[in-house]
N, C-alpha and C positions, 0 to 999 in steps of 0.2 A: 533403456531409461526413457520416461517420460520427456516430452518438449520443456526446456525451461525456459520461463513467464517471467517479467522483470514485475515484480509488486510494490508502487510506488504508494505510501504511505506518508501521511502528516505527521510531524515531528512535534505534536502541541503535547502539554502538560495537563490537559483535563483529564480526569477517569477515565474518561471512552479512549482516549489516544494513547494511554498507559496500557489499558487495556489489549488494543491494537498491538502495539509494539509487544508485546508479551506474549500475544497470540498468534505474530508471524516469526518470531525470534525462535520457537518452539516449533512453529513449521517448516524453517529453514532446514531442519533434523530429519522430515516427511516428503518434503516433496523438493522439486528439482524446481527451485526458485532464488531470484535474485531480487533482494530487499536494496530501496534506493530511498532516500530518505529526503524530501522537499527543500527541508532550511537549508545546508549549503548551498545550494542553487539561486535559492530566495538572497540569502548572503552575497552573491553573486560569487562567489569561488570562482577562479577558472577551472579548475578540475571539475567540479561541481556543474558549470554551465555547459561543457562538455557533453559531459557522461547524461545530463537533462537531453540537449539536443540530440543526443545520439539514440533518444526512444524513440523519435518520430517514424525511425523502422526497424521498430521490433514492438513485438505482443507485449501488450501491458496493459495490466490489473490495477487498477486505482481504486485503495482503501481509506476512504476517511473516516475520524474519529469524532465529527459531530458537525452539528449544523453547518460550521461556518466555512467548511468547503477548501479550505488554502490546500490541499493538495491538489485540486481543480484549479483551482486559482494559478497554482506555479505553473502545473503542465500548461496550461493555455498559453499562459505567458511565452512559453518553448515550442509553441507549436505543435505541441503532442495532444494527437488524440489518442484517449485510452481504448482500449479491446474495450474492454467492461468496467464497469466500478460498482463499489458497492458505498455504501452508507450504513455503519454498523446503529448497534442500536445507542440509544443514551444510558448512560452509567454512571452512578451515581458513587461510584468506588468500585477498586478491586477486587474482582472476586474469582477464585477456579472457576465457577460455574460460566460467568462472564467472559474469560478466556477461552473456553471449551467451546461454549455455544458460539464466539466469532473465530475462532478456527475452524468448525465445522462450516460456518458459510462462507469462508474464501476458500477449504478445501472443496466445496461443491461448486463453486464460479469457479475453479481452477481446473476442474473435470470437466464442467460444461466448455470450456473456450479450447479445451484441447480435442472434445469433439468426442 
């Protein structure tokens, strides 16, 4: 089995982050990934702030759902640098198409950091 990548994604309510969440929830089924989701952290949970601090050493994929970056935003906060990130595209609603197409580019950033 493949390396598993912790993929930290924004927890926002726009198209693009629904979209997101849709499109790694269905990856979770593909590939050997651990989905971590920003806002309890941001909430400051201690479970939450924990399990943030505990990326600073391990491989991680940061996914955001649009400009305004709060999943960059938290991990800094934690001190985590990500492996890679992406920035998916803007989305104007959901769509299969939309899902497909940002699955298919964190399945290829998930293949590129595994080498």
């Amino acid at each position: 089995m493949s390396e598993q990548i912790d993929v930290a994604i924004c927890s926002g309510y726009s198209p693009g982050a629904r979209v997101l969440r849709a499109a790694v929830r269905e990856l979770t089924k593909e590939e050997n990934i651990r989905v971590v989701t920003v806002a309890p952290a941001l909430a400051e949970l201690p479970k939450a702030m924990e399990e943030m601090r505990s990326l600073q050493f391990r491989k991680v994929l940061l996914v955001d759902g649009c400009e305004g970056g709060c999943g960059l935003l938290v991990l800094n906060r934690f001190e985590v640098l990500p492996s890679s990130m992406i920035m998916i595209d803007k989305h104007f609603n959901v769509s299969r198409k939309g899902i497909d197409e940002t699955k298919e580019r964190i399945r290829q950033t998930l293949k590129e950091m595994r080498g």
